[in-house]
C-alpha positions, 0 to 999 in steps of 0.5 A: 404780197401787198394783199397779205399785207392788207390782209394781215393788218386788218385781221390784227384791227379784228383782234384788238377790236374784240379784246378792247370790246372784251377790256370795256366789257369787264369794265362795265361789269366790274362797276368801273366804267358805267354803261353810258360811258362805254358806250361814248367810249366805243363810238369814239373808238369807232369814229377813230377807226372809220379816220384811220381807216380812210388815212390808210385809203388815201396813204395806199391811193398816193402810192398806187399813184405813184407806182403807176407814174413810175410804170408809166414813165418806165414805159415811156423810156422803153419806147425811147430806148426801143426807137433809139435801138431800131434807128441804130439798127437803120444805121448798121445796116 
């Protein structure tokens, strides 16, 4: 689910990257923008994406780090629920 997620959210950066590319082009063309700024304007839109994109890296590392602290301390309270489970057991019998 989390993959489709990713997935999903990098495949609409394609798309808006390929209709900015698109915007700037005609831009260029219709004298509205020179040559020399599209290009500042694309490698500042680059340098942007690379930010975000890294942002995003270290938002999913925080939480797969969470997630794995949570598992982990699930897994600890199972082994306590467990070994408190088999002393009641010793104390049945």
């Amino acid at each position: 689910m989390m993959k489709k997620a990713i997935y999903f959210g990098l495949g609409a950066i394609s798309l808006t990257r390929e209709k900015a590319e698109k915007m700037i082009h005609e831009m260029v063309e219709k004298g509205e923008m020179n040559k020399e700024e599209a290009k500042n304007f694309v490698d500042d839109a680059i340098k942007r994406g690379e930010e975000e994109k890294q942002e995003l890296r270290n938002v999913i590392r925080e939480e797969l780090n969470d997630l794995k602290d949570l598992f982990a301390s699930s897994q600890s309270e199972i082994e306590d629920l467990k070994s408190k489970m088999q002393d009641l057991e010793g104390r049945i019998s």
